[in-house]
C-alpha positions in Angstrom: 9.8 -19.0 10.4 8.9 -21.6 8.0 8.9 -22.1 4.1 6.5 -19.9 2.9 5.8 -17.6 5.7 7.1 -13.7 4.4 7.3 -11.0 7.5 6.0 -7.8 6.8 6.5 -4.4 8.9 3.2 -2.4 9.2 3.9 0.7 8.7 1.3 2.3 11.1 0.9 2.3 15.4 -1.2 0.2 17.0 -4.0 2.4 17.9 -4.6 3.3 22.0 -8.2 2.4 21.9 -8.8 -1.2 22.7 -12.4 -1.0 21.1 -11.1 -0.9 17.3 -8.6 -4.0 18.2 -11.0 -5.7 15.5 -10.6 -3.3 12.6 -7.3 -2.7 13.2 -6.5 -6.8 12.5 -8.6 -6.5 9.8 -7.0 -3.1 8.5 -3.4 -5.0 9.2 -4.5 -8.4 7.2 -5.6 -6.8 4.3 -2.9 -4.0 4.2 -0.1 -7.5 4.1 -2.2 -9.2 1.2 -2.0 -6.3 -0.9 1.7 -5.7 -0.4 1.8 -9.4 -1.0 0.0 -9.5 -4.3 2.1 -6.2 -4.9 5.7 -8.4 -4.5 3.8 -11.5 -6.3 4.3 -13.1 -3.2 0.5 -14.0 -3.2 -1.8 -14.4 -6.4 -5.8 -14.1 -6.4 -7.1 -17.4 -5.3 -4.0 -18.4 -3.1 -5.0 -19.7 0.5 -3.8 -17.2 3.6 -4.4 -18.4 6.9 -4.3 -15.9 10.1 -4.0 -16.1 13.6 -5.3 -14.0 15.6 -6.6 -13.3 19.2 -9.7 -11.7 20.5 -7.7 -8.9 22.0 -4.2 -8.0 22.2 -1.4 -9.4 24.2 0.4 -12.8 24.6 -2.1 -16.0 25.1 -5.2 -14.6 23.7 -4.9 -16.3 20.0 -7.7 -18.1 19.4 -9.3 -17.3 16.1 -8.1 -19.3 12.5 -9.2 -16.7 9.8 -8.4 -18.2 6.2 -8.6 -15.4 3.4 -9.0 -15.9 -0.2 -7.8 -12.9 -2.1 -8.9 -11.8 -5.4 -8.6 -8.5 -7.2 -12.3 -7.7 -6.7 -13.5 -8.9 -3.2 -11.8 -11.2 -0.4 -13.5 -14.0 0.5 -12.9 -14.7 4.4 -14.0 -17.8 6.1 -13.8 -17.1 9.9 -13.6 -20.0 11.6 -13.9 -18.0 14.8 -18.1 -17.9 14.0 -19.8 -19.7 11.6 -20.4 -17.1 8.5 -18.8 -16.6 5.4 -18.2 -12.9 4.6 -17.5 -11.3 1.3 -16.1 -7.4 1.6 -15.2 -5.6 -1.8 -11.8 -4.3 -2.5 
């Protein structure tokens, strides 16, 4: 671990299905910023970068996500594709 990198324990399994492997990242991501924000770990407009792979298991990271949390929406430029995607909160 390095300086500014917190651990957090999800709380919830890993589901069985390997078609929601996607939403569950997501689900995960989000859950740790708001428990972060919660511990004023992380403040609205603070930088969070992710890695993540396209499916689970060792070797397969290869997506940089950086998130931009507010209190309203995160902003999350995936560098995996080329789009910018704003989802409310």
């Amino acid at each position: 671990m390095y300086r500014g990198v917190y651990p957090f324990l999800y709380p919830k399994n890993r589901p069985k299905d390997a078609t929601v492997w996607q939403e569950d990242v997501d689900t995960r991501i989000h859950w740790v910023m708001k428990e972060a924000m919660k511990l004023n770990l992380l403040e609205p407009g603070d930088t969070v970068v992710a890695i993540q792979g396209w499916r689970g298991g060792l070797g397969n990271s290869n997506t940089l996500r950086v998130f931009s949390p507010s209190k309203r929406k995160l902003l999350i430029l995936d560098f995996g594709s080329s789009e910018v995607v704003n989802k409310k909160k």
